[in-house]
C-alpha positions in Angstrom: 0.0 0.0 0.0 1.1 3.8 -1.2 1.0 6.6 1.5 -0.5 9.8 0.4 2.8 11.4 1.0 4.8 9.2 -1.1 2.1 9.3 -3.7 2.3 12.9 -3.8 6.6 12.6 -3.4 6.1 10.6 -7.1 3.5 12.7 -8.4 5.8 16.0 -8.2 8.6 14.0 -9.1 7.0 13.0 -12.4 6.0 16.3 -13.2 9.6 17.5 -12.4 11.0 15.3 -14.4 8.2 16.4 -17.4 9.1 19.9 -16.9 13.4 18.7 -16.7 13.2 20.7 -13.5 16.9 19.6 -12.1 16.8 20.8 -9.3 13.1 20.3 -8.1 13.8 16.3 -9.5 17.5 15.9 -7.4 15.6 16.9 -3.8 12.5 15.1 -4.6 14.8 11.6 -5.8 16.3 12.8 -2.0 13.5 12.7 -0.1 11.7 9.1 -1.7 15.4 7.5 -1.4 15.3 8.8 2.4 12.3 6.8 3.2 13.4 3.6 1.0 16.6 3.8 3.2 14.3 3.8 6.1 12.1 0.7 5.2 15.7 -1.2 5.1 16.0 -3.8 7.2 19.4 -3.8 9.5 22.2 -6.1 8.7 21.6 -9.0 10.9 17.9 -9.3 10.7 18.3 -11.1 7.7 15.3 -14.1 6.7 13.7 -15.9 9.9 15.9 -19.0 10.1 19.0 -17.4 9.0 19.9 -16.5 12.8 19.4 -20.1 14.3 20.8 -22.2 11.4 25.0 -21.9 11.2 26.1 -19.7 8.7 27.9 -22.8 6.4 24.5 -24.3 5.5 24.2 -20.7 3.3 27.5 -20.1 2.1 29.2 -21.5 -1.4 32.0 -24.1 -0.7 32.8 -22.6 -4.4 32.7 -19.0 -3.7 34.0 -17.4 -0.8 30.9 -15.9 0.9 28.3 -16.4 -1.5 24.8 -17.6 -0.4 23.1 -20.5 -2.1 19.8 -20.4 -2.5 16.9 -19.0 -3.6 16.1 -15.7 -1.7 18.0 -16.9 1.2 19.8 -13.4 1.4 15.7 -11.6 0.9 14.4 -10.0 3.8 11.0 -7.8 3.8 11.1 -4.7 4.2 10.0 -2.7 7.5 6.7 -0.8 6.4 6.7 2.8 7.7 3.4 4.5 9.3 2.6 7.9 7.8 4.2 9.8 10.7 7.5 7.3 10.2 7.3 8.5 7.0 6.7 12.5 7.5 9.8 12.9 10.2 11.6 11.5 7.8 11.0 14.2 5.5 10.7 16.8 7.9 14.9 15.6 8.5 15.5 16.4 4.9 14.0 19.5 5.4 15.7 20.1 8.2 19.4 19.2 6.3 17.9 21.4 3.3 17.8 24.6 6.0 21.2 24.0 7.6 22.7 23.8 4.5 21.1 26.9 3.0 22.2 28.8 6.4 26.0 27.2 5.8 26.0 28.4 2.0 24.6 31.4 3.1 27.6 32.4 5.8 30.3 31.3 3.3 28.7 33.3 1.0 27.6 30.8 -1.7 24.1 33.0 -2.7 23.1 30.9 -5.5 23.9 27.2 -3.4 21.8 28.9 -0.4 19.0 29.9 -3.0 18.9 26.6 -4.2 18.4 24.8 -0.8 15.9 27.2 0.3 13.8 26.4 -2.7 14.2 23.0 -1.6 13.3 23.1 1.5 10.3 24.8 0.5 9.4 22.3 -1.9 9.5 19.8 0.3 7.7 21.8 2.8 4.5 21.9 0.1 4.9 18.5 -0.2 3.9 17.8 3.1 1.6 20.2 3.3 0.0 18.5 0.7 -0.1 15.3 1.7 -1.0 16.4 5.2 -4.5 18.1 3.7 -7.6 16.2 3.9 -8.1 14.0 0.7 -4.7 15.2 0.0 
C-alpha cells in the first residue's frame, strides 16, 4: 500500500522530471530515497531461520561468501506508518535549511537559493499530503 505522502513525493517528481526541472527532481529523488533507506532492514535481521541455522549451511563451498539459495539473502522490508514516514522528510528538510544557512555564511548565494527552494518544496509536499483527501 502507497501513502499519500509518497504518492504525492512521485506525483511531483513526475511532473519535475516532465518539466526537466533539475533541481526540483534531485531533492524530490532525495527525499523518496530517504524513506526507502528507512524501510531497510538492518544487517543482521536477515530471513527468519538465517539466525538459528549456522552460517555454512548458506554459504558456497565454491565461492568465498556467497549464499546459495533461492532468496535466502531476501528480507522484507520494514513498512513505515505515515508519521514514520513524514519525520523523515521533515529531517531532509531540516538538512535542506542547515545547508542553505552554511551556504549562506560562506557566501555561496546561489547554493543557499537553491536549498531554500528545496526546503520549500518539500515543505509543500507535506503540506499537501497532510490536507484532507490530499
Amino acid at each position: 500500500m502507497t501513502s499519500t505522502l509518497r504518492t504525492v513525493l512521485r506525483s511531483r517528481l513526475t511532473t519535475a522530471m516532465r518539466e526537466r526541472d533539475r533541481s526540483a527532481v534531485s531533492v524530490l529523488r532525495t527525499a523518496v530515497a530517504a524513506i526507502e533507506n528507512a524501510e531497510a532492514v538492518p544487517v543482521g535481521d536477515g530471513p527468519e531461520g538465517a539466525a538459528s541455522t549456522p552460517a555454512s549451511a548458506f554459504t558456497s563451498p565454491d565461492v568465498a561468501g556467497a549464499a546459495v539459495g533461492l532468496g535466502v539473502t531476501e528480507a522484507e522490508r520494514r513498512r513505515l506508518d505515515h508519521a514514520t514516514e513524514r519525520s523523515v522528510v521533515v529531517l531532509e528538510v531540516s538538512s535542506l535549511v542547515e545547508a542553505e544557512t552554511a551556504y549562506a555564511a560562506a557566501g555561496d548565494r546561489e547554493r543557499a537559493r537553491s536549498a531554500a527552494l528545496g526546503a520549500a518544496l518539500l515543505q509543500s509536499v507535506l503540506d499537501e499530503a497532510d490536507r484532507p483527501g490530499g
